[in-house]
N, C-alpha and C positions, 0 to 999 in steps of 0.2 A: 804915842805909847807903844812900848811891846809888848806883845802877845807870843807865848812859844807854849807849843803842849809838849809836857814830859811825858818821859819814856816812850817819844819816838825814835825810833833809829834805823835803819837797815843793813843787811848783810852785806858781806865784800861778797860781791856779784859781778861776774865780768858781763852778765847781761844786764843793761841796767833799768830796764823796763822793769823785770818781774824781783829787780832788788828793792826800787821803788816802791813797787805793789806791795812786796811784804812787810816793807817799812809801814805803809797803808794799814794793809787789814790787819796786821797783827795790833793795831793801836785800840782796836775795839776786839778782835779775838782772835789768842794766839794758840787757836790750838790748829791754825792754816801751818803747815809748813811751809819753805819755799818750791819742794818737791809739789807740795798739793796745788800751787797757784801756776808753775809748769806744767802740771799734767792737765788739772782744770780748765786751762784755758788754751789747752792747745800747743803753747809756745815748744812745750819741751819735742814737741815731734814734726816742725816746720821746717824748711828745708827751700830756701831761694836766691836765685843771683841774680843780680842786675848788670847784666854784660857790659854795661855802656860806661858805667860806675867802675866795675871792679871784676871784672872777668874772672881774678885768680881766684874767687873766693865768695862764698855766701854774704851777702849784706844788706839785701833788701826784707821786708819785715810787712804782711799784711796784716795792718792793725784792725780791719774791720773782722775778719775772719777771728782773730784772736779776742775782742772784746765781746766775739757773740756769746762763745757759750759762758764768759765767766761773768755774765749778766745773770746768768741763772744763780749767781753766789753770791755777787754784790751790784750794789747798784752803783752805775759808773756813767757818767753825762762827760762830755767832750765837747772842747771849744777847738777848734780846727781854723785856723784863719785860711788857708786853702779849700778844706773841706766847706767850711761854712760859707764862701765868697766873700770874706772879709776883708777889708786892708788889714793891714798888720798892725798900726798901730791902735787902730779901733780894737783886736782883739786883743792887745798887749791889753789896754783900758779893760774889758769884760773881764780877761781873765783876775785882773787885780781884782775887782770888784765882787768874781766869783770867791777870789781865795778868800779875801777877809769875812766874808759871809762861813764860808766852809772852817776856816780857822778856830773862826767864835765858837762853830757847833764844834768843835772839838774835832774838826776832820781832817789830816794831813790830805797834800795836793799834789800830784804830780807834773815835773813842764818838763817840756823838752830843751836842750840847748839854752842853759842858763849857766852853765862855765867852760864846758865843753861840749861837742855833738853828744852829749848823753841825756838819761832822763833822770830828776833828779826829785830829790823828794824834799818838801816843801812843808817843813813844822812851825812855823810862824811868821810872824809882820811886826813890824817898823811905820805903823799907820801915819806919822809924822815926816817918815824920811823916805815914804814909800818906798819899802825896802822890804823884801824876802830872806827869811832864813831857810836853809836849805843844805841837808844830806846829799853826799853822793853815792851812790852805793858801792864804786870799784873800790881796786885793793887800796887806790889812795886814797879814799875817804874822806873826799872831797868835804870841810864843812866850812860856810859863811853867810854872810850876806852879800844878795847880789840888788842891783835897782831894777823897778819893778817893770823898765823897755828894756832890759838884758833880754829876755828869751827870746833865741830867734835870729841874733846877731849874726852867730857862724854860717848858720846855713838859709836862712830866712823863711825856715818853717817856725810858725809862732804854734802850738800846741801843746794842750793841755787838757790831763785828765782827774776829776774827779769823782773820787770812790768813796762810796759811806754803806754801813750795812743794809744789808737786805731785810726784807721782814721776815721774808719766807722763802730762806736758801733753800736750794735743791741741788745737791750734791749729785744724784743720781741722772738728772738731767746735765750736766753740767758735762759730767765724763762721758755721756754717751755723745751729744755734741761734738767733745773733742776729740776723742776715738775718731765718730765716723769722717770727722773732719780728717782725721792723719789718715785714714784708709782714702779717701777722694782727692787729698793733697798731693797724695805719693800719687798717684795716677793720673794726676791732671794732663790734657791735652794742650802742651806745647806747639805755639804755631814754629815754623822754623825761623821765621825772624824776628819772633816776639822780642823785645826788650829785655823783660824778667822771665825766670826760667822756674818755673816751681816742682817741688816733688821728686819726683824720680830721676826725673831729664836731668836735674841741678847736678846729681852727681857727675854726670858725663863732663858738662861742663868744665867743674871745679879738676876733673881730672886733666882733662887734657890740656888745659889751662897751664898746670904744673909739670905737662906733658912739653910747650914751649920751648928754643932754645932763651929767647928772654923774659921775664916778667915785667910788664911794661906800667907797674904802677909804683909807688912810694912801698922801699923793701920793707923798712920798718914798721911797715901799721901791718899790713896782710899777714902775719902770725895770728892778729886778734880773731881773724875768722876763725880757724879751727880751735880755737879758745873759746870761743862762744860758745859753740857748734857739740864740743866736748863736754859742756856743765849741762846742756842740754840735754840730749843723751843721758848725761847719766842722770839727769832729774827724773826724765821718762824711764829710768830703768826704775827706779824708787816708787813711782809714781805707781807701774802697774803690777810691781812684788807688791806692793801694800793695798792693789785692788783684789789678791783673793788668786787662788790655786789656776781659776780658768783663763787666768792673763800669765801665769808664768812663763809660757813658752816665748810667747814675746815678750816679756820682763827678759826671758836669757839674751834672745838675739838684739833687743838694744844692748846689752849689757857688752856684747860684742863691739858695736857699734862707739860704744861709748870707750871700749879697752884703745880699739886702734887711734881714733883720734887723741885719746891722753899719750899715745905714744907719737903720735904726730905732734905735739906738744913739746915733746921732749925734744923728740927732735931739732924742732924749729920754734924755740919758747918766743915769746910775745913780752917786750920788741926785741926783732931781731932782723937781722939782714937777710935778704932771699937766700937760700943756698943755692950751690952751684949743681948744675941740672945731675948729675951723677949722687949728689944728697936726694936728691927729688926723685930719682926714682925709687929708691924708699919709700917715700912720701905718697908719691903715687898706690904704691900695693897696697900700702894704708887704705886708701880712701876704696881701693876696689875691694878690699874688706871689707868695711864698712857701709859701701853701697850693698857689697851680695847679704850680707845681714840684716840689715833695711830691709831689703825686698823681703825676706823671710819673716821678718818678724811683723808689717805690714799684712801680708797674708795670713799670719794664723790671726793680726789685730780681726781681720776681715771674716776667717772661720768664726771667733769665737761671738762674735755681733751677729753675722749673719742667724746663727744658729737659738739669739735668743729672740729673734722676730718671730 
């Protein structure tokens, strides 16, 4: 039998995590924007590269850090077959088993890597053909059924997340959370051979990177990072104009943050071919805009926190 809950859906989101989530919570309440589930949980102010992965460009994503503080908003339980030491196909099973339970209550589901490396959202089952219906949330809008050992195929991370409301959200814990989280992110102590590179350092990184005379990964996908990187940004500029006059100054400087990457966008739309290092140096003064406004708008995040302890 099928099972599908109406009027779920989600935005064209080039991030597909928190296009997901708002496909999520907005099914039980829509007064979340997607700005609110960026700012609330952190995402819209993250910043990391995994050098090993993808040196030219930001791609790694700590989901523990992100799902801490927007616990304070909804209630979110995670099946990790990594995380948890599971085989995979043990967790392919739990997850099936969690969704159809979460489905019945009326809950859309989030997986990971169930048509593409993305995450996609999850509004009902095919309990007979063990089979998932499932939104995408980018521009293509990904919609179908997939079978329910799909998840995991591309990269053989099996993962999934399950969100249902909270009883007793707290908004106000949620942003302070994520706040002090972007102030300790940007500042983290990078070892110099670490793998992932988070915060502040990343920018260096991503610049020099584009600094190269070759870029040594797949031209066409490495646009997507500052595509990401760019809706971000500007969620976090949304995010802290709508938290109140004592966040405006850093409301401006993401808002800087968010101008130059949309023009790093332009420059180099997604998908597109690396340009040739004389494009890139453009690209470059981009990003060292956008790091020197970072740092500013980080610090006043930090003045205006410090000063309500």
């Amino acid at each position: 039998m099928e099972i599908k809950l109406s009027g779920v859906n989600t935005p064209a989101a080039a991030t597909s995590m928190m296009g997901s989530l708002h496909g999520a919570v907005s099914s039980w309440d829509s007064t979340y924007s997607l700005s609110d589930l960026f700012g609330y949980s952190g995402h819209a102010f993250i910043l990391n590269i995994e050098r090993t992965l993808c040196p030219s460009g930001p791609t790694a994503w700590d989901w523990g850090a992100i799902l801490f503080p927007l616990r304070q908003i909804i209630s979110a339980k995670r099946i990790c077959a990594t995380c948890d030491m599971r085989d995979a196909d043990e967790a392919r099973e739990l997850i099936w088993l969690r969704t159809v339970e979460a489905i019945s209550a009326n809950h859309p589901v989030i997986i990971w890597d169930a048509i593409l490396p993305e995450f996609y959202l999850v509004y009902g089952i095919d309990d007979e053909k063990c089979e998932y219906f499932v939104h995408g949330p980018s521009s293509g809008r990904v919609n179908g059924k997939i079978p329910m050992n799909a998840p995991g195929r591309h990269t053989g991370r099996v993962w999934a997340l399950f969100p249902a409301p909270h009883e007793h959200p707290d908004k106000a814990a949620a942003r302070n959370l994520s706040l002090r989280g972007a102030v300790n992110w940007h500042k983290w102590h990078n070892e110099d051979d670490a793998q992932w590179v988070f915060g502040g350092d990343a920018w260096d990184v991503w610049i020099n990177a584009l600094q190269e005379d070759e870029m040594p990964h797949d031209a066409g996908e490495l646009s997507y990072n500052h595509t990401v990187y760019a809706e971000c940004r500007r969620n976090a500029t949304e995010f802290l104009t709508n938290q109140g006059a004592e966040f405006a100054d850093a409301a401006a400087e993401y808002n800087k943050v968010a101008t130059a990457l949309e023009e790093m966008c332009k420059i180099w739309p997604f998908p597109a071919p690396v340009p040739d290092k004389s494009v890139r140096k453009d690209l470059v003064d981009l990003l060292k805009t956008a790091k020197d406004a970072e740092d500013k708008a980080v610090n006043s995040l930090k003045s205006t926190l410090d000063a309500k302890k």
